[in-house]
N, C-alpha and C positions, 0 to 999 in steps of 0.2 A: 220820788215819782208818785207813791202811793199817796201820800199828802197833797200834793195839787192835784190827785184825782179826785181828793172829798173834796176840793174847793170850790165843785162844778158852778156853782152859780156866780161866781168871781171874774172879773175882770183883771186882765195883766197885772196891773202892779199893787192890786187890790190882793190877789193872791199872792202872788211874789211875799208881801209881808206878812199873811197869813201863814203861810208858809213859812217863812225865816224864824216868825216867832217861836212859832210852834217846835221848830226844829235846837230852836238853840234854849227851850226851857228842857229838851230829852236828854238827861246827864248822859246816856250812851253817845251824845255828838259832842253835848257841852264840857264832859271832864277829860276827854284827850286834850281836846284847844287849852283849857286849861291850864290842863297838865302841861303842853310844850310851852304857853306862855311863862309859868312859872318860870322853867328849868331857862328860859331862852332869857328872861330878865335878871338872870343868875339870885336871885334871890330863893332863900331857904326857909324851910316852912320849922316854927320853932320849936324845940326838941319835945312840947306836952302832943301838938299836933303829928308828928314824926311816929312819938311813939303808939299814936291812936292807930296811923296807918298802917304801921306792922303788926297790931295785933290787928286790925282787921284784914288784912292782903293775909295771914294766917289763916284767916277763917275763911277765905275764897273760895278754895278747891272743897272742902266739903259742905260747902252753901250751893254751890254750883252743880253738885252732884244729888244732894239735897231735892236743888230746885228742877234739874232735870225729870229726877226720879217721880217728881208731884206732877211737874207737865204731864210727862208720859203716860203717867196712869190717870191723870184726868181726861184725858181726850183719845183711851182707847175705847172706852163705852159710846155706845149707841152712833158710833159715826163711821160711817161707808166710806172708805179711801182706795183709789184709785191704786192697784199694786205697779200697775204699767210705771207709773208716773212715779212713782216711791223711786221704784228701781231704777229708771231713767235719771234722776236726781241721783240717787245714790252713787250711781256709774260714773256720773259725771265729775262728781263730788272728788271720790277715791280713785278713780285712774285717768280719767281726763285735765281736772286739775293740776297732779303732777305731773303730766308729760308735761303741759304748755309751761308750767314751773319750769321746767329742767329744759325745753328749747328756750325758754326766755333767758332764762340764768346762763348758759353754756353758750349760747350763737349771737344772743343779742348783747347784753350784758358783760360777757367775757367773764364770770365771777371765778375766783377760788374756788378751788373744791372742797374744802369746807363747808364756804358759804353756799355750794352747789347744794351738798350734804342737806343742811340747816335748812333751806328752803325747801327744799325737797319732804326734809320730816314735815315741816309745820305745814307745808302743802296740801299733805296726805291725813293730816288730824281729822280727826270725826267734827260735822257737822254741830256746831255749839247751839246755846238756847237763843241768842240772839234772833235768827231767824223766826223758832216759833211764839217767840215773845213780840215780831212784833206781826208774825200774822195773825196772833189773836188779838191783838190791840187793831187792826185793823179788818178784820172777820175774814179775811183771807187763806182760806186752805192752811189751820192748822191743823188739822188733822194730817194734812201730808207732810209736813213741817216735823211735827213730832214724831212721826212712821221713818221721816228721813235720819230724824237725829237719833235715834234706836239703831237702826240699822246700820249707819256711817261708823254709828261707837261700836257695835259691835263687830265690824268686818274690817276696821280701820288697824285693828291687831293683826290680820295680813297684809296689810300693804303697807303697815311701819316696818313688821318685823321684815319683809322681802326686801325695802328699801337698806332697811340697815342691813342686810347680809348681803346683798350686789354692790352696795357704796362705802364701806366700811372704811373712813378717813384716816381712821388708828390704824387698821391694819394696814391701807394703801400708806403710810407715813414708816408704819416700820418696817415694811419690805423693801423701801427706796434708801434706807441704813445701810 
């Protein structure tokens, strides 16, 4: 959506490909399709490319925390953020998200309670860099962006750790022995 908003002087299908272009050189959209293309023509990537991937999927979570870390302190200077709007995000983020997780997974869905469990954790994860990566690429309210992803990480350690202590699958598995 943010993409055919810059394409203002474009005509339907004039933007349309502006658009698609643009959208399928961002390896954020291009390496999932990728990725399920691979896996869905069952071919296997060969063991020098394999082993480049796990050492780099190694280096992910402290790249990621890394890159967090550089966002967040770049864009808490000199920029006025809205706290209303933080925390309206934020709320939404950590406890409105999981409720609708857990009526979609439970009423609509019918899932496992595992899988209730499961969606329910990754439901409740703090706010990733995704979002303020690309509202700075778009000049879009990063500074709220990066206020939200602060704050999801930091308060997303009460709404894991409450999740895992009301839903606890191990323990509901071994009380039912």
């Amino acid at each position: 959506m943010i993409e055919t908003d810059q394409q203002r002087n474009g005509r339907g299908v004039t933007v349309a490909l502006k658009v698609m272009r643009t959208l399928a050189g961002n390896p954020l959209i291009f390496a999932p399709f990728a990725g399920i293309a691979l896996n869905v023509s069952g071919c296997s990537l060969p063991v020098s490319a394999m082993t480049f991937v796990t050492l780099l999927a190694g280096t992910a979570s402290p790249c990621a925390l890394l890159t967090i870390g550089m966002f967040l302190w770049n864009t808490r200077h000199g920029t006025k953020v809205p706290f209303a709007a933080v925390l309206r995000l934020t709320l939404m983020k950590l406890l409105l998200q999981p409720i609708v997780t857990l009526v979609l997974a439970v009423k609509v869905f019918s899932m496992q309670p595992l899988w209730v469990h499961e969606a329910l954790i990754l439901s409740a994860l703090p706010t990733g860099t995704g979002p303020f990566m690309l509202a700075r690429l778009y000049r879009q309210e990063a500074g709220i962006a990066s206020r939200v992803t602060l704050l999801t990480t930091t308060l997303s350690i009460i709404t894991i750790v409450g999740i895992l202590t009301v839903s606890n699958p191990v323990a509901n598995v071994s009380s039912n022995k």
